[in-house]
C-alpha positions as CSV (number, residue, x, y, z in Angstrom):
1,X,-9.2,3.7,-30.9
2,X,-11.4,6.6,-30.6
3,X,-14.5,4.9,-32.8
4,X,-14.3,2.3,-30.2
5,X,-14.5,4.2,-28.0
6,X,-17.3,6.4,-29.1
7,X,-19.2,2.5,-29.7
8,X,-18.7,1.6,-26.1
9,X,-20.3,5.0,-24.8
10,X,-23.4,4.2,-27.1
11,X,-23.6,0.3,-25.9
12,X,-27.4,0.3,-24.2
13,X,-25.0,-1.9,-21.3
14,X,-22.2,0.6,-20.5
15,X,-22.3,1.8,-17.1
16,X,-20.1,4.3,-16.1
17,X,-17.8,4.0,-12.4
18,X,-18.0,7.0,-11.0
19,X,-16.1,8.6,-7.9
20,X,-17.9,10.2,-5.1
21,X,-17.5,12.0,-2.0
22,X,-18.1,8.5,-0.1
23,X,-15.5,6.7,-2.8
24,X,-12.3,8.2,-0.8
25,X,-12.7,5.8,2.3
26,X,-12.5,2.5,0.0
27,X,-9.3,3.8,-1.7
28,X,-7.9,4.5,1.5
29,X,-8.9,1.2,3.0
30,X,-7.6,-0.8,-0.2
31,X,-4.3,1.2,-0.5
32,X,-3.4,0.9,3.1
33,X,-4.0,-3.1,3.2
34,X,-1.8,-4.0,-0.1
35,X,0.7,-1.4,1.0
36,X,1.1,0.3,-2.4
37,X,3.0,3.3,-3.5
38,X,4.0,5.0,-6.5
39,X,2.5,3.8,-9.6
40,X,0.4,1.1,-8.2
41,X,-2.0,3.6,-7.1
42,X,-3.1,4.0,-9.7
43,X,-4.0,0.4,-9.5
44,X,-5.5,0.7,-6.4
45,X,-7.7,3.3,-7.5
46,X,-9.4,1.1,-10.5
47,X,-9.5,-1.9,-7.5
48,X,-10.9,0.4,-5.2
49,X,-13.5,1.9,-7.5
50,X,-14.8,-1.7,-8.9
51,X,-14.9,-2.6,-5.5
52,X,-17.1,0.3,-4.0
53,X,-19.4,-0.3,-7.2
54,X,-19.6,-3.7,-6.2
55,X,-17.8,-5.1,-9.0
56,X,-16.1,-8.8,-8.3
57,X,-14.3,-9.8,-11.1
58,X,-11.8,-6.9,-12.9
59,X,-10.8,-8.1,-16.9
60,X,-7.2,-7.5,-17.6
61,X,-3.9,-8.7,-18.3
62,X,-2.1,-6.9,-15.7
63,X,-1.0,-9.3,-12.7
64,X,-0.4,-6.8,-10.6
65,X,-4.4,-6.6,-9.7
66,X,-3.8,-10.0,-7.8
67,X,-2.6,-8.1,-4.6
68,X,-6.2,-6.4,-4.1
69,X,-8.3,-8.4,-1.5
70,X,-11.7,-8.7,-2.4
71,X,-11.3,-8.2,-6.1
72,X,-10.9,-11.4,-8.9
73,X,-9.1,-11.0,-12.0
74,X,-9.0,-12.7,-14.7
75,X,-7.1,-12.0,-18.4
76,X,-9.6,-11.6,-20.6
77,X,-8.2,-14.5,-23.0
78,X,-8.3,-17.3,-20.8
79,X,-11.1,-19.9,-21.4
């Protein structure tokens, strides 16, 4: 898992999401409109960070990203 890692980090493509001082709004914006708590924010926070990077569709096999406005998902597998 790490050398896989360590290959993504070296892909000429890989761009990093980073949090800023200016991220905090969106997360606050994105948790208070899908009403999470708990766990989920941790959700939120990947949702609200592809969103303030401008990133439209999020790769994964977890469902639960459905409830983010604004943000596609799609599983990775599906044709």
């Amino acid at each position: 898992a790490l050398q896989q890692i360590s290959y993504w980090l070296e892909s000429p493509g890989l761009v990093m999401l980073a949090e800023t001082e200016k991220f905090y709004p969106s997360l606050k914006e994105i948790v208070s409109r899908s009403a999470v708590a708990g766990a989920s924010i941790h959700d939120a926070r990947i949702a609200a960070l592809c969103l303030y990077h401008g990133v439209k569709t999020l790769y994964t096999a977890d469902r639960d990203f459905s409830r983010f406005r604004g943000l596609r998902w799609r599983h990775p597998l599906d044709g």
